[in-house]
C-alpha positions as CSV (number, residue, x, y, z in Angstrom):
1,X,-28.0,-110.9,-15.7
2,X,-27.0,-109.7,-12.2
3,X,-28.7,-108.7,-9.1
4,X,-25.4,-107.6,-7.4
5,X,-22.4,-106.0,-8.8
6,X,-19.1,-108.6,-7.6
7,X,-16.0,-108.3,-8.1
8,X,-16.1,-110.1,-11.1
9,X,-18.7,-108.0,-12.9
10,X,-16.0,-104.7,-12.0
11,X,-13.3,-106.4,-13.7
12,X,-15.6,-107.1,-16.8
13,X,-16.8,-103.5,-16.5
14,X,-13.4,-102.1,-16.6
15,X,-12.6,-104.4,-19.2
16,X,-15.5,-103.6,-21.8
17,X,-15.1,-100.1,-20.5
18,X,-11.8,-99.8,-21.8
19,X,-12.8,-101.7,-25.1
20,X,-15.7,-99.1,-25.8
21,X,-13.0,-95.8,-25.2
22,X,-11.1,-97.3,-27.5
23,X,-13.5,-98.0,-30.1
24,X,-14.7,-94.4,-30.2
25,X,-11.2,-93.0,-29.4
26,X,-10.7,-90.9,-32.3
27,X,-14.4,-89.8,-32.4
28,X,-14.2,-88.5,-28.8
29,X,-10.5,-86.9,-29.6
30,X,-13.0,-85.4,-32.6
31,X,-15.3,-83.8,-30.0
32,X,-13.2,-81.1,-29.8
33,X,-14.7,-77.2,-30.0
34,X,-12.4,-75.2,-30.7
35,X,-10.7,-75.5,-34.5
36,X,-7.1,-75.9,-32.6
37,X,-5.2,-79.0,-32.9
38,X,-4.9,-79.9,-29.6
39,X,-7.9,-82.0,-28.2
40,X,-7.1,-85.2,-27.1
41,X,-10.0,-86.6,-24.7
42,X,-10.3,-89.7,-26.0
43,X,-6.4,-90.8,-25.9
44,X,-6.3,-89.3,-22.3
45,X,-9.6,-91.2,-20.8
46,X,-8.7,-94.3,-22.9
47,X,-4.9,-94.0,-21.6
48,X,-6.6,-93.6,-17.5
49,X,-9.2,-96.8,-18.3
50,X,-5.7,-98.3,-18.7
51,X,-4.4,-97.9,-15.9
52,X,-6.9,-99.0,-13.7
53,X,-7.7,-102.0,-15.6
54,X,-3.6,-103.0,-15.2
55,X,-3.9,-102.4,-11.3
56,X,-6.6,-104.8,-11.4
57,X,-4.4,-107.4,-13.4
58,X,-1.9,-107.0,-10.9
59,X,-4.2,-108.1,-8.1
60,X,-3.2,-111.4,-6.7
61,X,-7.1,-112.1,-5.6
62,X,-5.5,-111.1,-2.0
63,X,-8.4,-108.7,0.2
64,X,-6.4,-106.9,2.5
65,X,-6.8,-107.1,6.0
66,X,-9.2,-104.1,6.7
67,X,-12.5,-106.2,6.2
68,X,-12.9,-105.0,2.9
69,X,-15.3,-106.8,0.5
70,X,-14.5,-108.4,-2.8
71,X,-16.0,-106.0,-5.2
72,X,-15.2,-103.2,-2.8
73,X,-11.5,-104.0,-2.8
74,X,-11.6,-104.3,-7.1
75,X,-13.8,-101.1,-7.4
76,X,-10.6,-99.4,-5.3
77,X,-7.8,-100.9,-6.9
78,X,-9.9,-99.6,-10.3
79,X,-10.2,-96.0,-8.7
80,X,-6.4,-96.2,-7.8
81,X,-5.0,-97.1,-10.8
82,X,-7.5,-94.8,-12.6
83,X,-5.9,-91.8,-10.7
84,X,-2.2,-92.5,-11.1
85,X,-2.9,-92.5,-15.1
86,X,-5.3,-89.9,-15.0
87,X,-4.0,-87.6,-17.9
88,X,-5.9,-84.4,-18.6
89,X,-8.8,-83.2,-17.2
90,X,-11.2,-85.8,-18.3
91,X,-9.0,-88.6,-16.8
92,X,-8.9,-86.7,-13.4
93,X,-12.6,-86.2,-13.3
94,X,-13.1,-89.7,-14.6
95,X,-10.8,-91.0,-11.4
96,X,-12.5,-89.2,-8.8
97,X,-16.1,-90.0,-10.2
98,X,-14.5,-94.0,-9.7
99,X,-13.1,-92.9,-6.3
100,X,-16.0,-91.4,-4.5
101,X,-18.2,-94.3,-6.2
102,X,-15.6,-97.2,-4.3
103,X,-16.3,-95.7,-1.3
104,X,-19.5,-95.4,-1.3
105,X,-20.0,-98.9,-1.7
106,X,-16.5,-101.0,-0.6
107,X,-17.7,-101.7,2.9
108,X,-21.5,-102.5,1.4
109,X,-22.4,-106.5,2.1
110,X,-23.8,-106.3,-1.6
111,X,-24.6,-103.2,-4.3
112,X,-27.9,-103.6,-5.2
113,X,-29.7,-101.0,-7.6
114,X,-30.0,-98.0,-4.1
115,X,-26.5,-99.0,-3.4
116,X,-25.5,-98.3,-7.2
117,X,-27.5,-94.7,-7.1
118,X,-25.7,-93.9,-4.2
119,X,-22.3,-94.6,-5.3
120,X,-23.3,-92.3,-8.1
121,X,-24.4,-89.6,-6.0
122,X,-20.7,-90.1,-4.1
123,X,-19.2,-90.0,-7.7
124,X,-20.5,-87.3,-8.5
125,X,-19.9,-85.0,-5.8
126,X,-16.6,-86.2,-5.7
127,X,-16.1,-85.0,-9.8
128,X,-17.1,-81.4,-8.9
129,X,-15.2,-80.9,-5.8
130,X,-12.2,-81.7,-7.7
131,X,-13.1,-78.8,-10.0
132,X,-12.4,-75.5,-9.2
133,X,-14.9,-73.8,-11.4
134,X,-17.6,-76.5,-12.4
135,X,-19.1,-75.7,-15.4
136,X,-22.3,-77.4,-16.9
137,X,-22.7,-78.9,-20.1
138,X,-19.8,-81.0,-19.0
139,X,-18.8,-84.8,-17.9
140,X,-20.2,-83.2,-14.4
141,X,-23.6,-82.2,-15.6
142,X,-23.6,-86.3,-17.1
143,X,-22.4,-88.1,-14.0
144,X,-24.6,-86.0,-12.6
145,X,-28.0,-86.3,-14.9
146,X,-27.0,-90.7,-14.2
147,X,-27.2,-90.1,-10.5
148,X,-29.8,-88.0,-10.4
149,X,-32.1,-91.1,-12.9
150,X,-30.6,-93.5,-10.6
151,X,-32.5,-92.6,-7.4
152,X,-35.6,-91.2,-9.3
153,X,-35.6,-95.6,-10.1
154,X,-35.9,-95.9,-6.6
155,X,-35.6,-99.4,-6.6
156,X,-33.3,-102.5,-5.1
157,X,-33.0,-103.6,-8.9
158,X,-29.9,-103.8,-9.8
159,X,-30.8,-104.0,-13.9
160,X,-33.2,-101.5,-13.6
161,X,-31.0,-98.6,-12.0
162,X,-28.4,-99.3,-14.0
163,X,-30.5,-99.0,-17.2
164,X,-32.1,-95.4,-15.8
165,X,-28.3,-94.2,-15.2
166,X,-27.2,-95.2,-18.3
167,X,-30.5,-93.8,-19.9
168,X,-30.1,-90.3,-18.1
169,X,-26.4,-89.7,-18.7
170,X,-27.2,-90.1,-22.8
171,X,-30.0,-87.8,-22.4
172,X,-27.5,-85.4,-20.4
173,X,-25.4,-85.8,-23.2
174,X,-28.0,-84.7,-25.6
175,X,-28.3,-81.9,-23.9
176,X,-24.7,-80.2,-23.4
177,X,-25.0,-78.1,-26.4
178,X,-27.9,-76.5,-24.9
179,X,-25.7,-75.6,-21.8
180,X,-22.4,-74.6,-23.8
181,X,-23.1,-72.5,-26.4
182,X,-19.1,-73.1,-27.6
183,X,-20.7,-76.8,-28.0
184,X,-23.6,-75.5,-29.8
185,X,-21.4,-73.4,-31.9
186,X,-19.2,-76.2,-32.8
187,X,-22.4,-78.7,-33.3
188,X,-20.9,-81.3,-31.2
189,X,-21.7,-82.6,-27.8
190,X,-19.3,-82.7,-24.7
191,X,-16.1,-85.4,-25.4
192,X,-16.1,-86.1,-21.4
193,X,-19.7,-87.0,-21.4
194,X,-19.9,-89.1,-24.6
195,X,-16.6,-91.0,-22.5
196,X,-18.8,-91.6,-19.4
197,X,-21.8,-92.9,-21.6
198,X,-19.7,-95.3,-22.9
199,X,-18.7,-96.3,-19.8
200,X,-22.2,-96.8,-18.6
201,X,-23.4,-98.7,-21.2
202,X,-20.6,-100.8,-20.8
203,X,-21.5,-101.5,-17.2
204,X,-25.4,-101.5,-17.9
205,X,-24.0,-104.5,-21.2
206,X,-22.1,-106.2,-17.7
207,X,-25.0,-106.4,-15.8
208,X,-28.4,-106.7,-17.9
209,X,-26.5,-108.6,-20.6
210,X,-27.9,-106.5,-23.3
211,X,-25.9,-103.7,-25.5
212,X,-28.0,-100.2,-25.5
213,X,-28.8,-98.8,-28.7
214,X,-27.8,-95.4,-28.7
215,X,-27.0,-93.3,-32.4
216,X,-23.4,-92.3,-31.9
217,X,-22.7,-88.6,-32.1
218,X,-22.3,-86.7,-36.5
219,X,-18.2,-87.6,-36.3
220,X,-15.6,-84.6,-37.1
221,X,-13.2,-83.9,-39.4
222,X,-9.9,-85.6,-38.4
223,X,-7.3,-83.7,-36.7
224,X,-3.8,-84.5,-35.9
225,X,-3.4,-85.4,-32.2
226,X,-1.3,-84.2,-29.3
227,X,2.2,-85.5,-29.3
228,X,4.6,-86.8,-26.9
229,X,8.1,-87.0,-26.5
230,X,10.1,-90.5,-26.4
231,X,13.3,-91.8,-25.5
232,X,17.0,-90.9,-27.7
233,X,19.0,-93.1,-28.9
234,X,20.4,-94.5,-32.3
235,X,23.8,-92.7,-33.4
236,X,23.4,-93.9,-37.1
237,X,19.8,-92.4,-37.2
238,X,19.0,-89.1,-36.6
239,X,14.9,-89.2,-35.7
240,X,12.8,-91.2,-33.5
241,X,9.6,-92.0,-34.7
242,X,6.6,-92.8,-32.2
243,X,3.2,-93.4,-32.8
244,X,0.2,-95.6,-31.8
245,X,-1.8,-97.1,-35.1
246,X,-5.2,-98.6,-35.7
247,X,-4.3,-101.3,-38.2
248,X,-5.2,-105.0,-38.9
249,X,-2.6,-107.9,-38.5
250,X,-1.5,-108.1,-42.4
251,X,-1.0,-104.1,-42.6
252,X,1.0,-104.2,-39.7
253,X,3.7,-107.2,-40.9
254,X,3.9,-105.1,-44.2
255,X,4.4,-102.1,-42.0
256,X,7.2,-103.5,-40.2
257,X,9.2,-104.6,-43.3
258,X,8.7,-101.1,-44.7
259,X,10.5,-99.5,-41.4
260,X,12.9,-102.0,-41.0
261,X,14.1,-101.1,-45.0
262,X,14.1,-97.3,-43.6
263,X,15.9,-97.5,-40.2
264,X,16.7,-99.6,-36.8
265,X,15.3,-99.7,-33.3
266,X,11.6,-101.1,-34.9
267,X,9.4,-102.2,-31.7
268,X,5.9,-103.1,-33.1
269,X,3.5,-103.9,-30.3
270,X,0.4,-105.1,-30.0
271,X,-3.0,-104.9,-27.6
272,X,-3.8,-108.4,-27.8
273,X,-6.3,-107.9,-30.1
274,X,-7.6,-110.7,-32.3
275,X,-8.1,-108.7,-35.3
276,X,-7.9,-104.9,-35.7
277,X,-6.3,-103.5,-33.0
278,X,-4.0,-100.7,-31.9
279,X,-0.3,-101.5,-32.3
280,X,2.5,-98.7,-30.7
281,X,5.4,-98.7,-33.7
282,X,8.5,-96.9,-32.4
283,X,11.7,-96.8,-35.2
284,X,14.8,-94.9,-36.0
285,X,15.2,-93.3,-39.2
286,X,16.3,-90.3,-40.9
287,X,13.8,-90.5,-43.6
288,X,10.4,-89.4,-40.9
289,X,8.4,-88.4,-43.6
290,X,8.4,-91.9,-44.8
291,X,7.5,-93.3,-42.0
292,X,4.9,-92.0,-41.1
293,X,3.3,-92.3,-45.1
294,X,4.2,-95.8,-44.1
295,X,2.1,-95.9,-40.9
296,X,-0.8,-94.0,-43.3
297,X,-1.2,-96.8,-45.5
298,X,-0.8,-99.4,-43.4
299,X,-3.7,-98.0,-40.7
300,X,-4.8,-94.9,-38.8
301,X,-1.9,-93.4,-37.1
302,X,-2.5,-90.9,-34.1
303,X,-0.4,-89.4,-31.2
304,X,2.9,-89.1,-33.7
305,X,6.1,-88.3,-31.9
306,X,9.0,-86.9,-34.0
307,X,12.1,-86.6,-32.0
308,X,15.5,-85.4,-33.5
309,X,18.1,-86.5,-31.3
310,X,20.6,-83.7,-31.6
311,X,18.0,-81.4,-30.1
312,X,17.1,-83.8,-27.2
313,X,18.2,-83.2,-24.0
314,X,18.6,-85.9,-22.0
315,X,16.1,-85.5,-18.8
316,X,17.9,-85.1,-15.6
317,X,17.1,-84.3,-12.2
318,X,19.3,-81.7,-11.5
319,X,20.6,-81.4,-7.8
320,X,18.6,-80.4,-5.2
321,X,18.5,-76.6,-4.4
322,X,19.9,-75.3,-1.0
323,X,17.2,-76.0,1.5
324,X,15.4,-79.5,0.0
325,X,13.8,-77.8,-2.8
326,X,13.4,-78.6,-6.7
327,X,10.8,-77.4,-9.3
328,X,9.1,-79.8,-11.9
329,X,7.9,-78.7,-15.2
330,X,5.9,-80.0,-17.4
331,X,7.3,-79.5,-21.0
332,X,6.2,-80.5,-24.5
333,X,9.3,-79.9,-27.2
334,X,13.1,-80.5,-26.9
335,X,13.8,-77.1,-27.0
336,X,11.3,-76.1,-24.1
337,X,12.7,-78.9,-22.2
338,X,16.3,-77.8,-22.8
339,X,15.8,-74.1,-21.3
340,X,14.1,-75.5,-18.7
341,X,16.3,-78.0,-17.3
342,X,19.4,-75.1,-17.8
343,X,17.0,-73.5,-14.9
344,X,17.3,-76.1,-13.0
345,X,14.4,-77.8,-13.2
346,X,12.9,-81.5,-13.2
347,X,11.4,-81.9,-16.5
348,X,8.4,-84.0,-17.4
349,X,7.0,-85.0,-21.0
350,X,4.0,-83.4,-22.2
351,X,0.3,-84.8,-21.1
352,X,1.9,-86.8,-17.8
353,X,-0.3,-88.9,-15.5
354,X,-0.7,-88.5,-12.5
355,X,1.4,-91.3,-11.5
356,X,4.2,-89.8,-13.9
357,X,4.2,-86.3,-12.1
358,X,4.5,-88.1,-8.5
359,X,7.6,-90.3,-9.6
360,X,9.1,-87.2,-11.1
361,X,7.9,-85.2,-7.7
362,X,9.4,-87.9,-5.4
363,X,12.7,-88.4,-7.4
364,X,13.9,-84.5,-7.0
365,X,14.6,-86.2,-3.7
366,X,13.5,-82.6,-1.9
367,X,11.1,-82.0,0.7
368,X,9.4,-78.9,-0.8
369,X,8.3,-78.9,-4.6
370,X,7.0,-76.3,-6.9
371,X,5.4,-78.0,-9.9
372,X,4.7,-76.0,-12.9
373,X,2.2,-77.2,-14.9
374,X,1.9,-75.2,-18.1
375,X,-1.3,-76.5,-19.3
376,X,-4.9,-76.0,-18.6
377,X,-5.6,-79.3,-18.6
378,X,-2.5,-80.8,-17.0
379,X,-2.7,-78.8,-14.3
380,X,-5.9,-80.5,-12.6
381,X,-3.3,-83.5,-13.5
382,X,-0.8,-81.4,-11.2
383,X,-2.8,-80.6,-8.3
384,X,-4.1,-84.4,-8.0
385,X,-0.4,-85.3,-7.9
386,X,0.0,-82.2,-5.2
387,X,-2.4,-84.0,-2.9
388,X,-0.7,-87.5,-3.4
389,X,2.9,-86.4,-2.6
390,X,1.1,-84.6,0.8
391,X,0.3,-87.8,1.8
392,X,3.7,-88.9,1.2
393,X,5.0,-86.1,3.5
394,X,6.1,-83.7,0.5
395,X,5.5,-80.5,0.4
396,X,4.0,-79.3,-3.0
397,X,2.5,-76.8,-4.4
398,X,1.5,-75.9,-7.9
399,X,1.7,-72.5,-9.7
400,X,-0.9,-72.8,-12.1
401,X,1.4,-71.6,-15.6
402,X,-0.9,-72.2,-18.5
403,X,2.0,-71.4,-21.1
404,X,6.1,-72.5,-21.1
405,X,6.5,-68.8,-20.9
406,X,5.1,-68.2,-17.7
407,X,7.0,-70.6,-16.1
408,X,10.1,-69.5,-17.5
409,X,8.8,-65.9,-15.9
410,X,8.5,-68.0,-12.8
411,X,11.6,-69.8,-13.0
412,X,13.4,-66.5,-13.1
413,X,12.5,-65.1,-10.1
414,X,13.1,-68.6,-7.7
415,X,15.3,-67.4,-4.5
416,X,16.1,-70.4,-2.2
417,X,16.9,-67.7,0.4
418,X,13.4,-66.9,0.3
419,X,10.7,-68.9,2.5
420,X,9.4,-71.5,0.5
421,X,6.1,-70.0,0.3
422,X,7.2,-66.4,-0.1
423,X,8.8,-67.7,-3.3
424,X,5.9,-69.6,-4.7
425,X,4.3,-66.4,-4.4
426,X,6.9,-64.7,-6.1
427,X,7.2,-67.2,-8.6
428,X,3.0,-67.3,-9.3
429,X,3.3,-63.5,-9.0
430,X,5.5,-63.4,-12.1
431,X,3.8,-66.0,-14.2
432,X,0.5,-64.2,-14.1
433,X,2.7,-61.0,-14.8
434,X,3.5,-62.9,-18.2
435,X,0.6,-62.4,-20.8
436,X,0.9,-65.5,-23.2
437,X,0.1,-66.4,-26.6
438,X,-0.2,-69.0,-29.2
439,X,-0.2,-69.4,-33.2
440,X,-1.6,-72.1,-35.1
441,X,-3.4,-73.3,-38.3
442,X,-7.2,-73.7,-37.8
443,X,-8.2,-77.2,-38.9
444,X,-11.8,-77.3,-39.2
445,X,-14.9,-74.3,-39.3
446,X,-15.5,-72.8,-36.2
447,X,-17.0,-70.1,-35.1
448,X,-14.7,-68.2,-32.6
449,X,-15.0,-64.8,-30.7
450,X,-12.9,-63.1,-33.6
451,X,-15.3,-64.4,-36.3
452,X,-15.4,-67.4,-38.0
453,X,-12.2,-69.6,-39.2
454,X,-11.5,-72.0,-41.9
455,X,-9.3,-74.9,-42.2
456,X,-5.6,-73.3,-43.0
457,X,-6.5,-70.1,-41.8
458,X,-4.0,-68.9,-39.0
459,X,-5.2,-68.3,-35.3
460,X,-3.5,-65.9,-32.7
461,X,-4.4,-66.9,-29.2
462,X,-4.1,-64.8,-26.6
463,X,-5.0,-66.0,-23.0
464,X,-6.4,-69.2,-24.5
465,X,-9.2,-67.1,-26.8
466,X,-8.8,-66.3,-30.5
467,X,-8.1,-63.0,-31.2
468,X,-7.0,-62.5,-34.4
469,X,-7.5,-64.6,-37.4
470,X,-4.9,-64.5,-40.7
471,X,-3.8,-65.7,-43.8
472,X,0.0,-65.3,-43.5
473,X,1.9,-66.7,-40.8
474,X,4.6,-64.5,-40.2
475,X,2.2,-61.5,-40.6
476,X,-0.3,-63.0,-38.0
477,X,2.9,-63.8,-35.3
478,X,4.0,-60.1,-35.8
479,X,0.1,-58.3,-35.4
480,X,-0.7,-60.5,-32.4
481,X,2.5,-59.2,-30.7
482,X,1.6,-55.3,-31.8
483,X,-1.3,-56.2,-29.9
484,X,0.1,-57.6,-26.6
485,X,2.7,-54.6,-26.5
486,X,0.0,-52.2,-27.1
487,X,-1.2,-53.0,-23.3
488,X,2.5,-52.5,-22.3
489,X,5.7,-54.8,-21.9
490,X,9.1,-54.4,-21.7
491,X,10.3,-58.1,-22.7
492,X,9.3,-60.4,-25.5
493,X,10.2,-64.0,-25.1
494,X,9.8,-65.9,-28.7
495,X,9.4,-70.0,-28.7
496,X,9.2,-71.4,-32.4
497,X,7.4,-74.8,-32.9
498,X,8.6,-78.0,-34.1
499,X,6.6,-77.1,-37.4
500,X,7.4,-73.2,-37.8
501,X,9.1,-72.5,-40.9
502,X,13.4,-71.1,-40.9
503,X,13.4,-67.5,-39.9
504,X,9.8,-66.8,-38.8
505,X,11.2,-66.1,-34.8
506,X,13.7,-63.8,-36.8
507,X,11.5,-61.9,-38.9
508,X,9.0,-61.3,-35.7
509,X,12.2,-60.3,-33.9
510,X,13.0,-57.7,-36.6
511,X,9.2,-56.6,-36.9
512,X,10.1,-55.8,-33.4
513,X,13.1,-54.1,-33.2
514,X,11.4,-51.3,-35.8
515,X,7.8,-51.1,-34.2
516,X,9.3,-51.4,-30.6
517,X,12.8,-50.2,-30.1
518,X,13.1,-50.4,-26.7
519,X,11.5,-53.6,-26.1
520,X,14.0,-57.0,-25.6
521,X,13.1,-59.9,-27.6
522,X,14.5,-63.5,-26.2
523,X,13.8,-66.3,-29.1
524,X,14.5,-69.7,-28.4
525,X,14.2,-73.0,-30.7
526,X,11.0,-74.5,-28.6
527,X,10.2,-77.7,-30.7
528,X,6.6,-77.9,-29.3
529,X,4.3,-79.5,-31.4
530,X,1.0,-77.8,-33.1
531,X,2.2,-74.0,-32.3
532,X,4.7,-72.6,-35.1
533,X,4.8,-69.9,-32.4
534,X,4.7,-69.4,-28.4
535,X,4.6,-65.6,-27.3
536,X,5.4,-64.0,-23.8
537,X,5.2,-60.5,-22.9
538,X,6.6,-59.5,-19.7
């Protein structure tokens, strides 16, 4: 038991921390409410924990020569490393809450239980001013429920403060279906907030030496994670396979025998774990359906990359535009990545970190940046990296695309005779111009503002909400765009999946051309993952 939190008890924190996220990972990655297969908040808080715990490895012991304390220096090096691998917006929330809480306390002589609430407090204030539009029933409203218990303990206590925050945040947790009726809808609770409770009762385990008891949240039917793209390589083989697995040390050397029989390149990696642990496998094949049966039965697979190599473009950064300036895009699918770097552009893999998005930022080698994001999510991941690269004497500024077919809108319109601020007008001016949509298989029961959905059923997104829900495919791709044209539009730009079946961008195109004569329709080969279909209307 401790009655001050040293640097020590912050590495163990992070260290258990890190252990609980990945524990629950697939349940929190579960604790998504909408039936679309693109939730990943586990992978991205677990892959941020990382990150920070690594800067701390890399700390020689060494304070710097500011008159820092011990546990104030580890509870910074934690925050830093936690924003340069903040992915998504749970990671960047997660980083800030770490942030303002290592300030509040790293000049402290010791953090005592009023020290603790008051790094809280800091936390949280600095998680909702990194949010543009806060909403409750979120990780805010549970950092925020922990502070808030923290200084209701009113004490000097160290055990007992940390036991009220940790006691408040699960009954905040509790709660978020209350405040979000999409949560109440789904039956779930927020995936943030069930991250930050773990992470509490990791540090309240640190500190009291006891483990809470808390019921973990009714799991979810599974759902097949986001991807992200890897390196090329192999000539004889034609795919790269990527994916992390859950797996036991026996299953593994079985695995690796199996994929070494199917192909070359085989890198099986470990965490260190003594028994069951989570093992990155990365192989070359030309048989992908095989190996990935292979990873099945040896373990739980998640976050599968497929890559074929003849559709990969090899990422450049392209020369820098007259007058210092470059763009970087964030882009999930060969295809996507492809058109984008013909415009020019510095292209990034899906889900980046922070960290990621600044080397990319910095390497363009230009003083003024324009990132596009394309990505609810990533781009609170962009805008963290915006601020970083400021202090590096960078201009950047992000135009907040939330589809690859707004920012090819934006792309088109770039002038580097224009001021650069005139054009990132121009440029956010035609991405909001660009209505956007997206086409999927439902994989669970939801209840969605179209009606409900069952698993197989096909969703039309437009603007992020379910409009229209089918049974066929193609017919779904082709009524969704009858809808968007119905509001006007003179140019339809078509991006098929890395799943969609031969021909379906054809047949829309055709369905097109009879319903819509005068209408241009652009299709391209995308090779995103999860969305047989990406729609623009311009």
């Amino acid at each position: 038991m401790l009655d001050t939190l040293d640097a020590a008890a912050v590495r163990r924190w992070c260290a258990g921390g890190l252990v609980a996220l990945k524990r629950h990972q697939g349940e929190i990655d579960d604790l998504n409410v909408y039936p679309v297969p693109d939730g990943d908040t586990g992978t991205n808080m677990v892959l941020t924990l990382t990150s920070a715990q690594q800067a701390l490895a890399m700390d020689l012991g060494t304070l710097p020569e500011d008159g820092s304390t011990a546990h104030g220096h580890a509870l910074r090096l934690m925050a830093r490393g936690a924003l340069l691998g903040a992915r998504g917006n749970s990671g960047v929330i997660l980083s800030q809450i770490l942030r303002g809480f290592a300030d509040a306390v790293a000049a402290a002589p010791a953090v005592r239980g009023r020290e603790l609430a008051a790094a809280l407090r800091d936390g949280t204030a600095a998680a909702y001013a990194a949010v543009a539009r806060p909403v409750e029933g979120t990780l805010l409203s549970v950092v925020a429920a922990a502070a808030h218990a923290a200084e209701r303990a009113d004490s000097d206590d160290l055990r007992a403060v940390v036991r009220a925050a940790a006691g408040g945040a699960a009954h905040a947790l509790a709660r978020t279906p209350e405040q979000l009726p999409a949560l109440a809808r789904a039956g779930v609770v927020d995936a943030g907030g069930r991250g930050l409770c773990l992470l509490l009762d990791a540090l309240a385990e640190v500190v009291t030496g006891e483990s809470p008891e808390r019921p973990a949240p009714a799991p979810r039917p599974a759902r097949p994670p986001a991807t992200a793209e890897r390196e090329t390589g192999s000539e004889e083989y034609a795919y790269e396979v990527q994916f992390l697995l859950d797996a036991g040390p026996e299953a593994v050397a079985r695995l690796r025998a199996e994929l070494a029989a199917l192909g070359d390149s085989l890198v099986v990696v470990g965490d260190g774990s003594a028994g069951a642990g989570t093992w990155n496998v990365h192989v070359h094949v030309n048989d992908v359906g095989a190996a990935i049966e292979a990873g099945v039965v040896a373990g739980r697979p998640h976050r599968i990359s497929v890559t074929r190599f003849a559709d990969q473009a090899a990422p450049v950064s392209p020369p820098v535009a007259a007058g210092g300036r470059a763009a970087v895009v964030v882009a999930a699918g060969a295809g996507i990545a492809e058109l984008f770097t013909g415009e020019g552009a510095t292209v990034v893999p899906g889900n980046p970190s922070i960290g990621e998005l600044l080397d990319a930022i910095r390497t363009t080698g230009a003083a003024r940046v324009v990132v596009l994001p394309n990505d609810p999510d990533t781009q609170a991941v962009a805008s963290a990296a915006a601020r970083e690269a400021h202090g590096l004497g960078l201009k950047v500024s992000v135009v907040p695309t939330r589809s690859p077919v707004q920012a090819l809108a934006a792309l088109a319109v770039r002038d580097p005779g224009r001021r650069f601020e005139d054009d990132v007008i121009a440029m956010a001016e035609a991405a909001g111009a660009c209505r956007y949509a997206e086409v999927c298989y439902a994989r669970r029961e939801a209840l969605t503002v179209a009606g409900p959905c069952r698993p197989g059923d096909v969703l039309a997104l437009v603007e992020g909400e379910v409009h229209l829900i089918g049974a066929d495919l193609t017919d779904t791709c082709a009524a969704v765009v009858d809808r968007m044209l119905g509001g006007g539009g003179e140019l339809v730009t078509l991006l098929s999946g890395a799943d969609a079946p031969d021909g379906l961008a054809d047949a829309v195109r055709e369905h097109v051309g009879r319903r819509w004569p005068f209408v241009e329709v652009q299709a391209y080969p995308g090779g995103q993952p999860h969305y047989p279909l990406l729609v623009g209307v311009e």
